[in-house]
Each structure stands twice: as structure tokens, then as C-alpha cells.
N, C-alpha and C positions, 0 to 999 in steps of 0.2 A: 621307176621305183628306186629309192635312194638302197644302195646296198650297204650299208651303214645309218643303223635310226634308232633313236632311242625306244626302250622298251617301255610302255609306257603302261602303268598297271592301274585295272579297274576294279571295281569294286562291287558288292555288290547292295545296293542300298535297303532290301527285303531282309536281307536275313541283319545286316545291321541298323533295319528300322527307319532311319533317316539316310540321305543324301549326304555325302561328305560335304557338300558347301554348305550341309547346314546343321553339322555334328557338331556337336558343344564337346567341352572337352572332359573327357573320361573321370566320372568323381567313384570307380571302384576297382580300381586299378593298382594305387598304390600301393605298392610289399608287395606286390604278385609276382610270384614266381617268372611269369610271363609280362611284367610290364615293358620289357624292352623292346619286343618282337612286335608287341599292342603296339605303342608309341610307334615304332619304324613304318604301323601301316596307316597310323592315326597321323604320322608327321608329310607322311607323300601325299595328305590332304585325298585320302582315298576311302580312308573308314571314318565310319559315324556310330553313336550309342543309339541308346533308347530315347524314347522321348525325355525320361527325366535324366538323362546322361551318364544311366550306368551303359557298362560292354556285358555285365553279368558273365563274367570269364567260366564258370565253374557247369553253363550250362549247356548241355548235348548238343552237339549240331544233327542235323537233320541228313539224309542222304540227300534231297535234292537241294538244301544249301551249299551242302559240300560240293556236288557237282557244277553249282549256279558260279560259286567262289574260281573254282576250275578251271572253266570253261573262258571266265572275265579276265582271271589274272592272267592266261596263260594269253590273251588274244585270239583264241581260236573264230573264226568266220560262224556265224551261225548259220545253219545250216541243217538239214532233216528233213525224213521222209513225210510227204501229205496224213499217211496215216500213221497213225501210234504205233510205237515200240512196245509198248509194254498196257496192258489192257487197265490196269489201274492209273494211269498219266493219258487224262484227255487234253487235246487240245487247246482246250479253253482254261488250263493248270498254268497256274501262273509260270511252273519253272519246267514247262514243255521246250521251249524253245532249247536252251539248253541242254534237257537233258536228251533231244533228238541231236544236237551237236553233238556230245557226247558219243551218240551214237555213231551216228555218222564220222566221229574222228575216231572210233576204232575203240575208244575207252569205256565205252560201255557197254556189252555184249547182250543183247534180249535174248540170246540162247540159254544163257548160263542163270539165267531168273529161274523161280520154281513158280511153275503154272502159269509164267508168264506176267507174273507180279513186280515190282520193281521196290513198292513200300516207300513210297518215294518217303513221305512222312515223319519216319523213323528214326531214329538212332543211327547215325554211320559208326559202323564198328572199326577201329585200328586195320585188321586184315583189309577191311573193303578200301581203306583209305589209299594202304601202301599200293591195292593192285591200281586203283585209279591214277596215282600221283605217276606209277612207273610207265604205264602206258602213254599217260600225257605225254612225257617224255621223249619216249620211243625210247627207251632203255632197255637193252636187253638182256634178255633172263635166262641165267647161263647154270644157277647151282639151283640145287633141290636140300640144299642145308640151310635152313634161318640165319645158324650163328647165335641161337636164344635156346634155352634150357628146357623151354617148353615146346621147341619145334618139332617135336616128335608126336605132341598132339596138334598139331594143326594139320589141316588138309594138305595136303601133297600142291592142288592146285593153286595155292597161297604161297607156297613156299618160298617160290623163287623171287615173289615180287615183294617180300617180307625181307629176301636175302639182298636184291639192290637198294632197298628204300634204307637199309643197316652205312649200304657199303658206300652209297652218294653221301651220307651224313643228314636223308631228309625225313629220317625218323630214328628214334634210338628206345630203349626196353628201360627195363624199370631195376631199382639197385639190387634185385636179386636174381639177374639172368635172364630173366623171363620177358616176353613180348605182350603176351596177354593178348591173343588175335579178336577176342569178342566185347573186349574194353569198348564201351561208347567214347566218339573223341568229343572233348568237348571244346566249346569257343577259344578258349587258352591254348588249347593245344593246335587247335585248326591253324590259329593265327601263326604261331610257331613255325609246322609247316608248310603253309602259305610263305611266311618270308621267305624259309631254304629253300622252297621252288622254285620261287621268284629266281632266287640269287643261282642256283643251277640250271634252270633256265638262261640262265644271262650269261654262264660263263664263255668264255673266246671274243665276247662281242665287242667288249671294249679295248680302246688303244691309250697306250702308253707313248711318250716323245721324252727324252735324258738331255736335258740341252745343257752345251757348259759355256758359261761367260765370261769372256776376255782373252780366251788362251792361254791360261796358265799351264804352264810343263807339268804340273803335277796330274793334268787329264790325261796325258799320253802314257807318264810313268806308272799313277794309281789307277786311275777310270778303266784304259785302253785295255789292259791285260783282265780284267771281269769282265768287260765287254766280250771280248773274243773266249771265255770260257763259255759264256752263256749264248753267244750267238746275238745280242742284242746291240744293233745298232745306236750310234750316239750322234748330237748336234753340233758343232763347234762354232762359236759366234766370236769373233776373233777382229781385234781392232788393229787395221795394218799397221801403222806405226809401233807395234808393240810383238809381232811377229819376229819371232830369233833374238827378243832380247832377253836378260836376265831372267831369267826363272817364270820364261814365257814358253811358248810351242814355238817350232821353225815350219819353215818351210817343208821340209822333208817328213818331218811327223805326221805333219797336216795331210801329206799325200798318204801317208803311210792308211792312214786312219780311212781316208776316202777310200781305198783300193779294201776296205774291210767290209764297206760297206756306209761308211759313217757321209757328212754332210757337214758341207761349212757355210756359211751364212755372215752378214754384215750384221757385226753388233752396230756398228757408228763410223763413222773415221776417227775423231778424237775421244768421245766417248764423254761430249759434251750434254748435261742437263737437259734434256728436251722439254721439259715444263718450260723452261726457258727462252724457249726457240722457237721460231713464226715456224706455223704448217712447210714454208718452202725452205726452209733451212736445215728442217728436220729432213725432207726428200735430199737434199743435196750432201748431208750426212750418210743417207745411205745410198744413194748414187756414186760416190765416190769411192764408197767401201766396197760397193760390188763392182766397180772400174776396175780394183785394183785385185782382187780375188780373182777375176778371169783375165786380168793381164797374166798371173802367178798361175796360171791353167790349175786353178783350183773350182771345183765348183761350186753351184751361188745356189743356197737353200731362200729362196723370195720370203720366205715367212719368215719376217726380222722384225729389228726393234721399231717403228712400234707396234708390229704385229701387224702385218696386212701383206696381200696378195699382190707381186706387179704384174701378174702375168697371164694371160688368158688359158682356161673359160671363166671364171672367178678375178673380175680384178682387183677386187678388196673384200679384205674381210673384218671385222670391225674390231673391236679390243678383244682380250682374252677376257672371260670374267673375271672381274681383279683383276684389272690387270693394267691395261692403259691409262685409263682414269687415274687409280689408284699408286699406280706407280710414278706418273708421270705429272700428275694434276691437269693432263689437257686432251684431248679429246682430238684425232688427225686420221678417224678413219672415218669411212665411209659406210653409210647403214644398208642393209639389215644389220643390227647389232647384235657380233655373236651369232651369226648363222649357223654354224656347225656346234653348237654346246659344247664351247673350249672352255677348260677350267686351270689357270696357272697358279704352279705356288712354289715359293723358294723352300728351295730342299737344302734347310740345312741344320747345324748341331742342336738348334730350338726343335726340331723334327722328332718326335716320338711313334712308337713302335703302332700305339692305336691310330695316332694321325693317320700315320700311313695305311694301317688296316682301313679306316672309313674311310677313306678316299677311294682308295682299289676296290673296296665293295661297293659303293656308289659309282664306281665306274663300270661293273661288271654289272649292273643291276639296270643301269641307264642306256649301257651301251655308249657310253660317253669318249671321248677325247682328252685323256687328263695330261699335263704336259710339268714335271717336275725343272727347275733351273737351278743349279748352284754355281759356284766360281772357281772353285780347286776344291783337292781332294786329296785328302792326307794317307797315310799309311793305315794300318790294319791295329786299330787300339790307341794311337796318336791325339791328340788331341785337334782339331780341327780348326784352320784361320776363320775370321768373321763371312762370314755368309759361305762355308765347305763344310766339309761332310768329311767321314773319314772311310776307308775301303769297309770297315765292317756294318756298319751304315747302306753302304750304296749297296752289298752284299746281302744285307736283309730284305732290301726293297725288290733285289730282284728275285730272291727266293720268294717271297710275296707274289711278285708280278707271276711268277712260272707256275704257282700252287691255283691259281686262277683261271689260267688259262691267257692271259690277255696277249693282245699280240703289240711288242715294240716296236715302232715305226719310225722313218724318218718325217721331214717336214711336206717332204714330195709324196711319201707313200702314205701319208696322211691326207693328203689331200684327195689324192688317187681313192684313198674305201671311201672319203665323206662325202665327195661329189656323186652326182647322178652319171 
């Protein structure tokens, strides 16, 4: 079982009528309130319309949609007892199976029914949403205060799971205080919080890699000193000939930086064009560069330019998406292509603040490997050289990275969660 896998989210094709592989694209959507959250689940090629290709956003979801959605997004195992939970859900109910997961995962209690009815049919009201979404979870329920203006008429047994669903961000009240616990949710809003559970759901899963190119002195000066506030690990891809020279990293940084935790790696020996270069001239680029790294008792991160593996259990690993190809115009690894769903991209002054937001969310949502590369790195407000970044920049990304959860890795401990 891989301890690191992407999260991969299903759908439910009954309550949205059609198969996502064969959902046309959304004609009642546009100026909704909700088209963004619609699109994110209409773009993961996981939802579908109606037959004439509305989503009809405005209209109620059902309790056992809502559990069906649940139950798919979340991956839960199906599972359930031979006989019925609830006396109105027979077996032969289209969304038994589910809602006996449900059970069976703990999130749907046939105690807490009146007479034993479940209603599958119905309206799911807001309160029933928050207590299902917080149990999926295993979240737990710590206050007996909403936080909402009307929490003083809701049921006490609501309460608490009204008060995590506020405090995850995976439901919010309406512009007058109030929660409104017997509100029907409807399709717009389901979708809504379907995506923030998806995305809470995913948080810690995915990794981050900071790699820096060439050795420029300004990683040890700007980078190094964030790095060690945040505890986040960094890459150094560093071309010997260019170690201890002008307004490069030395020797002694480079150690400095290792004993922090950090990792150094062959960018190249000269840092010759590789679109350029036969397959064995490119290896003999970085056979040369990892010669001279473990002559300097520096250690050798194997995940280098052009991105592949020397070293067993994994002896290659193919480009990074965008990456190899893209960079290089030539192709020198070995397939499976992209095994691990690596995603690289130059982090730098072109970089804007949502860039960075969708990426981290796609990484946390995927459980992905996203691997940012810049060159140097300027002071705090400075203006940044061609392809760097400046400290308040890299500063963002990592308050980002931390509000997420994600965990930053080197190129070893990356390899370490993706392998089996």
C-alpha cells in the first residue's frame, strides 16, 4: 500500500443524472453565486448535468444524495450490515449501499432516527449536513456554542457539530448571524461543501520541495535564515566550478545548510544546454558533478537535472510534469512517465499570490508532490534578478504552505513518503 497516493475524488453519477465521461458542460451556471466550486468539481472530470445540461444549482438535495456524494468523495470502503438500518431504506434502494456505509463508518447513527425512519428522500437540512460532514471527518466536538445568533434555538445535539463545521471553514451562516439549522441545502451549496471537504479532507497529504539553482550566495544570505524560522528544509543544486566564487555559496555554507537539514544535489558540471547534449553526455554532466560533491563530503540529493533516480529501489524516474521535455526539448529518462505525480514550476517574480494559492490547493486536494525552483533570492521588498524571488515572496509561499498543512521535504524524504 503506497503511504502517499493521490486523493482521488468520485462522484456521484444518480444525483447528477449522467456519468462525468459523459456530462456536457454546464449551460445554468453562469453568474452563480457557486460557479466556481461547480466548475472545480465539473473540471476534476467528476460531475455531470442533466440530460439537457443544466446542474439546476437552486434545487434541494435529498438526504440520500447527500450521503451517496459523502460516502464517494470521501472514498470510504463500502460496507454494511445484511439487514437494513433504517426500516424505510430497503435493500433493493438504490442508495443502500451507501447509506449502510455510512453507517457502518459511524456517520450515520439508526439510533438517533424517529421510529426508525431515515427519510432518505427528503430534504437534507443544513444542521444534518454539518453533523454528517463532521463525523466523516472524525472531527471532534469539543463546544456546545454554534457561534451563530440563532444557536440558542437549535438542539443542544447539533450544536457542537454546527460549532466545527463554522470553525474548519466547511460551512458558514447567512449575513445576519444566523445558521438557519432546518434550511434545505440545496445543489449550490452541496457542491460548495463538497469541495471544502474534499480540500480538509486532503490537508497534511501533500509535499512541498524549495530547490535553489546554481548557488547563488543570496540562498544562504536571504532563503537560509526563513528556512530555519519555519523549520523547512531547502535543495541546493550547485555547479562545482562556481562554488566559492563571486556572489556564489562556498563550501562552508553549503555545509552549513546540510547540518540544517537542507540537501545538495548536481545541477551539471558546466551547466551546459542539455537539449543539446546526446543522452550520455548529459549522464557524464552529472556524474561529474556528484564526483565532486562527495569528494567535498557534501551530500548527493540523486533527483537532479534531468530529474531521474541513480539509485535503487527506483532507478529512474521520468520528467517532472513540465518539466523535462519542456525545459530541455529532449526526453533522457526512463518510463513510467511521471510515476509519482511530480509537478515543477519556476518560482519566481512572474509568480502571483493565486498562482501560488491553486497550486497548494491542488496539492493538498491530490495529495501531490509539487516541487517550486528559483535562482537567488533578494531581500525583504527588493526587487528580484531574472528567474528570483524576493524574501517577501518566499515568505508568503511559506505561510501558505504552513496554513495547509503540507509537509516540506527534501529530495530523499520525498522519495522516502512516495515509494511503497
Amino acid at each position: 500500500m503506497k503511504r502517499f497516493t493521490w486523493l482521488l475524488i468520485i462522484f456521484f453519477g444518480v444525483l447528477l443524472c449522467v456519468p462525468a465521461a459523459e456530462a456536457q458542460t454546464l449551460n445554468d451556471i453562469q453568474g452563480h453565486w457557486a460557479e466556481g466550486h461547480i466548475k472545480q468539481l465539473e473540471t476534476a472530470s467528476v460531475i455531470g448535468g442533466y440530460p439537457d445540461g443544466s446542474f439546476r444549482p437552486e434545487a434541494n438535495m435529498t438526504r440520500e444524495e447527500f450521503i451517496k456524494c459523502l460516502v464517494q468523495v470521501l472514498k470510504i470502503p463500502v460496507s454494511g450490515p445484511v439487514q437494513p438500518s433504517y426500516q424505510d431504506v430497503s435493500s433493493d434502494t438504490w442508495s443502500y449501499p451507501a447509506i449502510e456505509t455510512a453507517v457502518a463508518a459511524g456517520i450515520l447513527v439508526p439510533g438517533e432516527s424517529v421510529n426508525g425512519m431515515l427519510r432518505a428522500g427528503e430534504p437534507i437540512p443544513r444542521a444534518e449536513v454539518a453533523t454528517l460532514i463532521i463525523r466523516a471527518l472524525k472531527i471532534p466536538v469539543q463546544s456546545t456554542a454554534t457561534g451563530y445568533d440563532d444557536g440558542v434555538n437549535i438542539p443542544a445535539s447539533f450544536r457542537g457539530y454546527i460549532r466545527a463545521s463554522k470553525d474548519h471553514g466547511l460551512m458558514s451562516g447567512y449575513p445576519d448571524g444566523t445558521f438557519r439549522p432546518w434550511n434545505p441545502v440545496t445543489r449550490a451549496e452541496a457542491a460548495v461543501i463538497l469541495v471544502r471537504l474534499i480540500y480538509e479532507s486532503g490537508k497534511g497529504k501533500g509535499m512541498v520541495t524549495i530547490c535553489y539553482d546554481h548557488g547563488a550566495a543570496s540562498v544562504f544570505e536571504n532563503a537560509f535564515p526563513l528556512h530555519q524560522q519555519y523549520n523547512y528544509p531547502g535543495v541546493n543544486y550547485v555547479l562545482p566550478p562556481h562554488v566559492g566564487a563571486k556572489g556564489m555559496v562556498n563550501l562552508e555554507q553549503l555545509r552549513e545548510m546540510e547540518g540544517a537539514g537542507w540537501e545538495t544535489g548536481s545541477h551539471s558540471k558546466n551547466h551546459l544546454h542539455f537539449k543539446d547534449l546526446r543522452d550520455r553526455e548529459i549522464r557524464d554532466q552529472l556524474g561529474l558533478s556528484k564526483e565532486w560533491l562527495q569528494k567535498n563530503e557534501l551530500g548527493y540529493a540523486s533527483f537532479a537535472y534531468p530529474f531521474w533516480f541513480d539509485t535503487d529501489p527506483y532507478p529512474v524516474v521520468s520528467e517532472y510534469y513540465e518539466s523535462a521535455v519542456t525545459c530541455f526539448g529532449k526526453v533522457v529518462n526512463i518510463p513510467p512517465a511521471n510515476r509519482y505525480k511530480l509537478e515543477r514550476f519556476m518560482f519566481d517574480g512572474g509568480f502571483n499570490d493565486t498562482s501560488i494559492n491553486d497550486l497548494l490547493d491542488k496539492t493538498v486536494v491530490k495529495g501531490g508532490w509539487l516541487i517550486f525552483y528559483t535562482h537567488s533570492v533578494a531581500k525583504d521588498n527588493q526587487a528580484a534578478a531574472n528567474h528570483g524571488i524576493n524574501q517577501q515572496k518566499l515568505q508568503y509561499l511559506f505561510e501558505e504552505i504552513k496554513k495547509r498543512g503540507l509537509k516540506v521535504v527534501t529530495i530523499s524524504e520525498g522519495v522516502n513518503y512516495a515509494c511503497y
